[in-house]
C-alpha positions in Angstrom: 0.0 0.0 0.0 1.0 3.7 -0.7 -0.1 7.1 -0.1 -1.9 9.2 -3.5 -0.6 12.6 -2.8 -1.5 15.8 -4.4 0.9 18.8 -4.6 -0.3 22.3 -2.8 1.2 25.4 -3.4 0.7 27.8 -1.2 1.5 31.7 -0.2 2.7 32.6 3.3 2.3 36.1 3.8 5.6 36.9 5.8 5.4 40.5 6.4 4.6 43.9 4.9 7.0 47.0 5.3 5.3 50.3 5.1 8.4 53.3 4.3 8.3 56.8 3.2 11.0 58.1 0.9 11.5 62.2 0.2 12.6 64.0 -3.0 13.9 67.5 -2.9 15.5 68.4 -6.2 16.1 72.0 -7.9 14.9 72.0 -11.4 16.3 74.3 -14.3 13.5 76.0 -16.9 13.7 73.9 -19.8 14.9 77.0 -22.8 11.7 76.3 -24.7 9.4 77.6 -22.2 9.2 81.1 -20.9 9.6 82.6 -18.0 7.8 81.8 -14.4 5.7 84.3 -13.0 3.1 82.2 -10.4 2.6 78.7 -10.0 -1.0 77.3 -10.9 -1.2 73.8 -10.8 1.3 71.1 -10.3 0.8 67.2 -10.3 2.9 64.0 -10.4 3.1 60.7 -10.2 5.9 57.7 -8.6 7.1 55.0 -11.9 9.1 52.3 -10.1 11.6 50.9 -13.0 13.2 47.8 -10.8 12.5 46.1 -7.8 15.7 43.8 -6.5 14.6 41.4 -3.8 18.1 40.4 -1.8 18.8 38.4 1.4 17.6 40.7 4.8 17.6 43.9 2.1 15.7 44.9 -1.3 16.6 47.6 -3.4 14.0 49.7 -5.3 14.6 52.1 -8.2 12.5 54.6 -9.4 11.2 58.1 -10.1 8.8 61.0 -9.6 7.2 62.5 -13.0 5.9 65.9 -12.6 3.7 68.5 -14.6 3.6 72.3 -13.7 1.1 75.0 -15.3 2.1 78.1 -14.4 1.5 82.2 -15.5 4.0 83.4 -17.9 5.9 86.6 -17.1 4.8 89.6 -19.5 1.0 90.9 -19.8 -1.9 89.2 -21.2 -2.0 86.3 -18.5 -0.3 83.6 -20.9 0.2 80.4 -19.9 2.8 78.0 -20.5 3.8 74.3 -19.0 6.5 72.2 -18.4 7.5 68.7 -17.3 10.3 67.0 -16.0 11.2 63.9 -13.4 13.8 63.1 -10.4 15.0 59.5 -9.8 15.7 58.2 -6.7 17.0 54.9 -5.6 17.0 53.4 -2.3 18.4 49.7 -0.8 15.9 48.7 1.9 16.5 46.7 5.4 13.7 44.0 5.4 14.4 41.1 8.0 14.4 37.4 6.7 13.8 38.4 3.2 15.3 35.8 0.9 15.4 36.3 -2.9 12.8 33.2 -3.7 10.1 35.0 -1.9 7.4 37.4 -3.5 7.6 40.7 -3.5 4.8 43.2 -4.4 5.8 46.9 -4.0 3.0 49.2 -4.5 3.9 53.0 -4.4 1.9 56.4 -4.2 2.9 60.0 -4.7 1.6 61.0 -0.8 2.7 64.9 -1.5 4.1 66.9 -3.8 5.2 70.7 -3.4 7.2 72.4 -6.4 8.2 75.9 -5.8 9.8 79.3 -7.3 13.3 79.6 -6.6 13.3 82.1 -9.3 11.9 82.7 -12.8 14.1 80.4 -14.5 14.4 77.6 -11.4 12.1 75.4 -9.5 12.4 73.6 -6.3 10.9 69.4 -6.5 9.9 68.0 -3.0 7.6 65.1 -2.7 7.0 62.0 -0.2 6.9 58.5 -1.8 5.0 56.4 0.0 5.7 52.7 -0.6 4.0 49.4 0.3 6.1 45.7 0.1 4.5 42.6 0.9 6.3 39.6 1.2 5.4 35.9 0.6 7.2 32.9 0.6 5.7 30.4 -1.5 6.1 26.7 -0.5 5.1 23.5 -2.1 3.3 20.4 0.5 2.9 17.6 -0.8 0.1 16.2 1.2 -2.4 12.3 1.4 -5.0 12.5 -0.6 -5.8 9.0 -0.5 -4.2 5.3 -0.3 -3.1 3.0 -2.9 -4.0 -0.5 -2.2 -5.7 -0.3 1.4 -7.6 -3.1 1.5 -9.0 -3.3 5.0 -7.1 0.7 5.9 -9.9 2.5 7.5 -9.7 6.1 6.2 -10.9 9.5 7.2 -10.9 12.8 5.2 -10.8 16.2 5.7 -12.3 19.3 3.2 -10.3 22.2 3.7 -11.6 25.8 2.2 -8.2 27.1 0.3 -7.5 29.6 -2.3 -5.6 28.7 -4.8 -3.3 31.8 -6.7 -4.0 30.8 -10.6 -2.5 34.2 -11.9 -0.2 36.7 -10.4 1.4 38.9 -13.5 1.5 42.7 -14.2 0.3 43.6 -17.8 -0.5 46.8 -19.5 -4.1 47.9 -21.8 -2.8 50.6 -23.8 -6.0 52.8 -25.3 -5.5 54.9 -28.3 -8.0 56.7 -29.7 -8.8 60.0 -32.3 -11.0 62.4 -30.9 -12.2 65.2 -32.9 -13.6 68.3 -30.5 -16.6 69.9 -30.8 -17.8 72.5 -33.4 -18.4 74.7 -31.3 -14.4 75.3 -29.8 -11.9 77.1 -32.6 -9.2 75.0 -33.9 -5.9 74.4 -32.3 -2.9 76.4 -32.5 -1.0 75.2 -29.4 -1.4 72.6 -26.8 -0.7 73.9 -23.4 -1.8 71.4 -20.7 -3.3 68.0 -20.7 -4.8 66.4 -17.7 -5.5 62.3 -17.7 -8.2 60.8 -15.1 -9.2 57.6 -15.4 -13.3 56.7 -14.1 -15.5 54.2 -13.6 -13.4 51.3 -13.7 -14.5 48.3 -14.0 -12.8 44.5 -14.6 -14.1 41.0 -14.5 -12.1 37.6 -14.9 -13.2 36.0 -18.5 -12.2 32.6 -19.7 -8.2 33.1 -19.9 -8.8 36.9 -20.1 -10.1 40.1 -17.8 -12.3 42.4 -19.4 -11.5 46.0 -18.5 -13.6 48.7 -19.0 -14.2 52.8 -18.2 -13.6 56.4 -19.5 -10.9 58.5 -19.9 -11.8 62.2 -18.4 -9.5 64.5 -20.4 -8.9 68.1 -19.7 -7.2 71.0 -22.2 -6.1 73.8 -22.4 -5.0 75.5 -25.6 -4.6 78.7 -27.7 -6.3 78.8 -30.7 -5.7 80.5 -34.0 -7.3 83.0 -33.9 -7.2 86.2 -31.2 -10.0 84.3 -29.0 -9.0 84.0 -25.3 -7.7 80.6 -24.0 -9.7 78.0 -24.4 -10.3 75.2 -22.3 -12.2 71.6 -23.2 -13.2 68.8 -21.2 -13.9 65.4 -23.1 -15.1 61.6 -21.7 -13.6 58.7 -23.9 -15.4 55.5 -22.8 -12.9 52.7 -23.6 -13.0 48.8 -23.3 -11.3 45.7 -23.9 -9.8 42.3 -22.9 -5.9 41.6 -21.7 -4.8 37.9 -21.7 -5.0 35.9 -18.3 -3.4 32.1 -18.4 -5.5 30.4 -15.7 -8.1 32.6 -15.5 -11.7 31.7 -15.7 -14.7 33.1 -15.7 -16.6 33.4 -11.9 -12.7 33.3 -10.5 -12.1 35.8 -7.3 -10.0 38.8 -8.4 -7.7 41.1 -7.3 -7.1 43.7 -10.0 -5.3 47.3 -9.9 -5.8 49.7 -12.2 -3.5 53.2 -12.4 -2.4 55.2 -15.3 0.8 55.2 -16.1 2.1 57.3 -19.9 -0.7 59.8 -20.9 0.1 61.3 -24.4 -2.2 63.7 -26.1 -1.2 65.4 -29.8 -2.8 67.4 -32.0 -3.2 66.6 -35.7 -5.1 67.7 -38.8 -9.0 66.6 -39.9 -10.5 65.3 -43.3 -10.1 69.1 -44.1 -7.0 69.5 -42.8 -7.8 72.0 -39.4 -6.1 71.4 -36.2 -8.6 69.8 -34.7 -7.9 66.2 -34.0 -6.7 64.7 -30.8 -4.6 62.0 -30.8 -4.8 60.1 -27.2 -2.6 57.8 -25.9 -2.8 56.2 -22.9 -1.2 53.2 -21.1 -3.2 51.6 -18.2 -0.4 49.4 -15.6 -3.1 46.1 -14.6 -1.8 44.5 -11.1 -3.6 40.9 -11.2 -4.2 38.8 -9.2 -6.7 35.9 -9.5 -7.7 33.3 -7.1 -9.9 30.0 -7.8 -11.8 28.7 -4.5 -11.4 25.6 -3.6 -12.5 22.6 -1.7 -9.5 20.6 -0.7 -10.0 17.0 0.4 -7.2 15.5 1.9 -6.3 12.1 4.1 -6.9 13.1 8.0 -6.4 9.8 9.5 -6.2 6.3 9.0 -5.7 3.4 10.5 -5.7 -0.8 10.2 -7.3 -3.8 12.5 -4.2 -5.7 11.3 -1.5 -3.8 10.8 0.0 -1.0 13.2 0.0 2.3 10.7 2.4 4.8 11.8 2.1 8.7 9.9 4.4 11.7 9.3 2.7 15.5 9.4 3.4 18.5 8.4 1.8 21.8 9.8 0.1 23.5 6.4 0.0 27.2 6.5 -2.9 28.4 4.1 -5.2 30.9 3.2 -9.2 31.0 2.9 -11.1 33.4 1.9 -13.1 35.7 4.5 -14.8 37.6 2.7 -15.0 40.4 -0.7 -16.7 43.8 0.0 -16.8 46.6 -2.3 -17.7 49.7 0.2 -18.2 53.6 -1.1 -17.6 56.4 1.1 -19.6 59.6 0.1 -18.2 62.4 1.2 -19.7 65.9 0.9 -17.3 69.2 1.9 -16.6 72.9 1.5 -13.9 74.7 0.3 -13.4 78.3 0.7 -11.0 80.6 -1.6 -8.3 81.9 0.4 -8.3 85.7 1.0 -5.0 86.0 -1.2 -6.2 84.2 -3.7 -8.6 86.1 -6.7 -12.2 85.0 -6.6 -13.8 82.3 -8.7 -15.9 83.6 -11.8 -16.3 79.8 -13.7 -14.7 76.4 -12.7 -13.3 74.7 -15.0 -12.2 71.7 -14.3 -11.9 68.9 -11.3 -10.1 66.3 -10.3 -8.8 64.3 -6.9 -6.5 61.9 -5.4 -7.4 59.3 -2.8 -4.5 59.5 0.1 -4.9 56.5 2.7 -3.5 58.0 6.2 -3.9 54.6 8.4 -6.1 51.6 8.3 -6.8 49.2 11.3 -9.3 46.5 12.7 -12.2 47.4 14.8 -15.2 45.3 16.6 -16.9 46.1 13.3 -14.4 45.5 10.7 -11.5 47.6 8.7 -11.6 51.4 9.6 -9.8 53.7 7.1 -8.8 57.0 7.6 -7.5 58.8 4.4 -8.6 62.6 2.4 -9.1 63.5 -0.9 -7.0 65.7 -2.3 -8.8 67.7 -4.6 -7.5 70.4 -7.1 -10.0 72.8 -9.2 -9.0 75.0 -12.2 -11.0 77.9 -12.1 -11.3 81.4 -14.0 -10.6 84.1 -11.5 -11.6 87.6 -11.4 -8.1 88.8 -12.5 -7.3 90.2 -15.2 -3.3 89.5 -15.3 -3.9 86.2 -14.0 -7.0 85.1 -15.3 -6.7 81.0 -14.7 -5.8 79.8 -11.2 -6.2 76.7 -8.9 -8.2 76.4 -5.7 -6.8 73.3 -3.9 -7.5 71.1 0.0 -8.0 68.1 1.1 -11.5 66.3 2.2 -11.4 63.9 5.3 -12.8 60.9 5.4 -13.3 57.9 7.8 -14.7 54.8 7.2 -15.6 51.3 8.7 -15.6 48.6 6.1 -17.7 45.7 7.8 -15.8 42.9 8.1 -17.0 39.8 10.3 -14.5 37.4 12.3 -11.8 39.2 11.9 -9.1 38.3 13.8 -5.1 39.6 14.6 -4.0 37.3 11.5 -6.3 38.4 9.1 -4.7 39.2 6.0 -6.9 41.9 3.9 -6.1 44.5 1.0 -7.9 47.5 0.5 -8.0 49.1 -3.2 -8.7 53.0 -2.5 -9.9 54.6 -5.7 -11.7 58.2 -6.7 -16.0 57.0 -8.0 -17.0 60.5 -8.4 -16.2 63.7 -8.0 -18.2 66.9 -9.1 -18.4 70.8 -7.8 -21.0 73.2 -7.6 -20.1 77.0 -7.0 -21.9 78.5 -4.1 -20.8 82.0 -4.4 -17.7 83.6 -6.0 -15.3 82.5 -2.7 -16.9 79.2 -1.4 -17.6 75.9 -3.6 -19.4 72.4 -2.4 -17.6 69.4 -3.4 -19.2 65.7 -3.8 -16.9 62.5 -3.8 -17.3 58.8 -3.8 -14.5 56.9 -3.0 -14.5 53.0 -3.6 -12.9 50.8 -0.8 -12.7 47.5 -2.7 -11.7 45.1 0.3 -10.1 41.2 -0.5 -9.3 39.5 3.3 -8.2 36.2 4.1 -8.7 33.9 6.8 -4.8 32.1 7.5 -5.5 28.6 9.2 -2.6 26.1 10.1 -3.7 22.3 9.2 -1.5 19.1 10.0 -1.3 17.5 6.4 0.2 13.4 6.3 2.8 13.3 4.2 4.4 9.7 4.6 3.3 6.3 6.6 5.3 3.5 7.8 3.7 0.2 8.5 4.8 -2.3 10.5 3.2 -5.9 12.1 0.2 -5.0 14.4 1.0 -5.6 18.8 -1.1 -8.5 19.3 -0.2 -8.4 23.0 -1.6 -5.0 23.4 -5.0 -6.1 20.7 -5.3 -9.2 23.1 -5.2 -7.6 26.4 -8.6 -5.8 25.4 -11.6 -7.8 25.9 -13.7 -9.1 22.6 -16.7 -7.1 23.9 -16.5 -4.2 25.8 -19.6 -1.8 27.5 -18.7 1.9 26.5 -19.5 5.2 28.1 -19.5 8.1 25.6 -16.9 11.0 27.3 -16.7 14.7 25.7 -15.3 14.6 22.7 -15.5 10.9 21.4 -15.9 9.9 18.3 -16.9 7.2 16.1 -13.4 7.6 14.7 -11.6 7.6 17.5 -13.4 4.8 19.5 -12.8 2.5 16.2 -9.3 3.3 16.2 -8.5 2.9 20.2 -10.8 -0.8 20.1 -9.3 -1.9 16.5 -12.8 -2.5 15.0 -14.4 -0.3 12.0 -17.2 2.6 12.1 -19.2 0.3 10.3 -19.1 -2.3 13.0 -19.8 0.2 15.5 -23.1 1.8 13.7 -24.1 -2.2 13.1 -23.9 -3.3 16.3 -25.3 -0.2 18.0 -27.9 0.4 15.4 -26.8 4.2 15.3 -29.0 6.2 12.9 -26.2 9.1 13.0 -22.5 9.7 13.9 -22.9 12.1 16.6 -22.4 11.2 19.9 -23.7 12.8 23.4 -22.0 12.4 26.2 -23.4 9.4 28.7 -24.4 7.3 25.4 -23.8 3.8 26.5 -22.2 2.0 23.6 -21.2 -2.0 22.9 -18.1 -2.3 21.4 -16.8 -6.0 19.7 -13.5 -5.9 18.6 -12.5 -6.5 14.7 
């Protein structure tokens, strides 16, 4: 006889390292853009380029890509733009890290400041927040069964486990030519281009995701003729598939979306005006898919002739707890500061989401984060007729959560639903914003898993020193199992001669036991 065993991969969650990294870099005036006379609006984002993972350390390479719109010197309130990046590298101190283990390193751009030095120099500080989880995976291979047990008594055990079928990083480029409306004059010169990405939605497919949303684009251009700045707002609704090995459709997912290259150029129409956008856009896709399972393994077993002997091994694994998708609404007032010109129109919108802690409560996850929200408005100055009214929104929220417990392993995916503005007067303005919490925890269990037996001749002195019939008294925590096992008879033999209808026992049953 021999054991039928089935190979389980699993992922141990080890640790995750939460750091904070700073930038502070001075940053010439590119030539081709004029001089600085007031910053407007300024916005970034953190590219990692290459994550090393090394024994105790891992070193992580990366950088900071900014845009700045900002008032030209000279009269007439021009604008002009300009975009640059700093690098920054750093080597890590991570306890027991070994390079076989997993690493996932998320990263977010928690603050940005760029300021005048002078008209031809600006000063680059930020704080790069950065996430690294580490797993080590491991391979068990555990009893599923027994090969040739004629008379082996066997018991099983179903275990609820997620399985990882896909971990991979992939990008869904969209490209698209958008013409704008009739209404707006053509195009002389691009000035500023601003990317959000809404209403995202993905879904595991058979061997693919589906991905779907819209692209909220913001402009703002000359045009050819003497007309006053213009400004546009356009909503591309994209979708689309990117391959999945593994996947299926109905499959648990874990799937982050974030932009990464935005391009936006302008080319020529059927009549050959300025008046054609070309967009580019690459979308970076962290997946993860998992495929619930029901794992039925070999518990026990034993023999009423032979003395079976097993090996175990303590499996660590991971179930699933449970998948929320939670919105937190948040409705807030910002007031124009008393320096800064008073709003005539807004023009245009848009927010971060900035996680400041998370942590378990009676009631499940409670997060604590802001929105950081930055609106492009016409002002009520004439030498500076664009500006930006900026602040954060506050927000706290319990995601429920049920059994959770101190090794609960969950992720939270923050992202910006919604966000819209309503002017109340010329110096206050009412902002509404959903933000998405889309929650993925795990229960970790520990389960002894047989992974070898020795057998040897059964101890017939021990066998005959117990009497061929025996009266029983049920104690707490028998079982049909165990009783068989202790008195070498079968389960079958006990229901028989017992005439039990069912396999639970109460304490005090009186039971008659005839040895096998």
């Amino acid at each position: 006889m021999q054991l039928l065993k089935k190979e389980i991969r699993t992922n141990n969650h080890k640790t995750t390292r939460t750091i904070q990294l700073t930038i502070d870099e001075d940053y010439n005036v590119p030539d081709s853009r004029q001089d600085i006379d007031k910053i407007i609006l300024s916005q970034g984002k953190v590219v990692l380029d290459e994550c090393e993972p090394m024994v105790d350390r891992m070193r992580i390479k990366g950088h900071v890509s900014f845009q700045m719109l900002y008032a030209a010197g000279g009269d007439g309130g021009d604008l002009d733009a300009m975009e640059g990046m700093v690098p920054f590298e750093e080597t890590l101190n991570i306890d027991n890290l070994l390079p076989s283990y997993e690493t996932k390193v998320s990263c977010e751009l928690e603050d940005l400041a760029i300021s005048m030095i002078h008209s031809r120099k600006i000063e680059v500080r930020g704080l790069v927040g950065l996430t690294i989880d580490v797993t080590e995976p491991d391979v068990i291979e555990g009893a599923e069964g027994i090969e040739n047990g004629d008379q082996i008594q066997c018991m099983y055990k179903k275990l609820p486990y997620m399985r990882t079928v896909a971990d991979q990083k992939d990008i869904y480029r969209v490209r698209e030519n958008v013409t704008i409306p009739q209404s707006k004059p053509n195009i002389r010169h691009l000035i500023w281009h601003s990317v959000t990405l809404n209403e995202v939605e993905t879904k595991p497919l058979d061997q693919k995701i589906s991905i779907r949303g819209e692209l909220e684009i913001f402009l703002i251009y000359r045009a050819e003729d003497q007309s006053p700045l213009q400004y546009l707002n356009l909503d591309i609704p994209f979708s689309g598939e990117v391959d999945c090995m593994g996947c299926m459709e109905g499959m648990t997912s874990d799937i982050g979306v974030t932009l990464s290259d935005t391009t936006v150029n302008v080319g020529p129409d059927e009549d050959g005006e300025e008046r054609v956008l070309n967009v580019e856009v690459n979308l970076d896709l962290d997946v993860r898919i998992y495929q619930e399972e029901e794992l039925t393994l070999l518990g026990d077993l034993f023999s009423t002739n032979a003395d079976i002997q097993v090996e175990t091994e303590d499996m660590e694994y991971e179930s699933l707890l449970v998948r929320n998708n939670a919105q937190a609404r948040i409705v807030e007032k910002l007031k124009v500061p008393e320096n800064q010109p008073k709003i005539l129109q807004v023009c245009y919108i848009e927010g971060d989401v900035k996680i400041d802690d998370m942590h378990t409560t009676q009631e499940g996850i409670q997060v604590e984060g802001a929105v950081a929200v930055r609106i492009l408005y016409l002002a009520e100055d004439d030498a500076h007729p664009m500006n930006c009214l900026s602040g954060y929104l506050p927000f706290t929220y319990v995601v429920e959560v049920k059994n959770l417990t101190p090794d609960t392993v969950y992720h939270i995916r923050p992202s910006l639903e919604q966000i819209s503005s309503i002017m109340l007067g010329s110096d206050e303005v009412e902002i509404k914003a959903v933000v998405n919490l889309k929650l993925l925890a795990f229960e970790k269990r520990v389960c002894p898993v047989i992974t070898d037996m020795s057998v040897s001749e059964i101890d017939y002195e021990e066998m005959n020193r117990l009497a061929g019939i025996v009266g029983y008294i049920v104690q707490d925590g028998d079982t049909l199992w165990n009783i068989a096992k202790r008195y070498y008879t079968t389960i079958d033999n006990l229901r028989s001669v017992n005439d039990l209808s069912q396999d639970e026992l109460i304490s005090g049953q009186k039971l008659v036991i005839v040895k096998g």
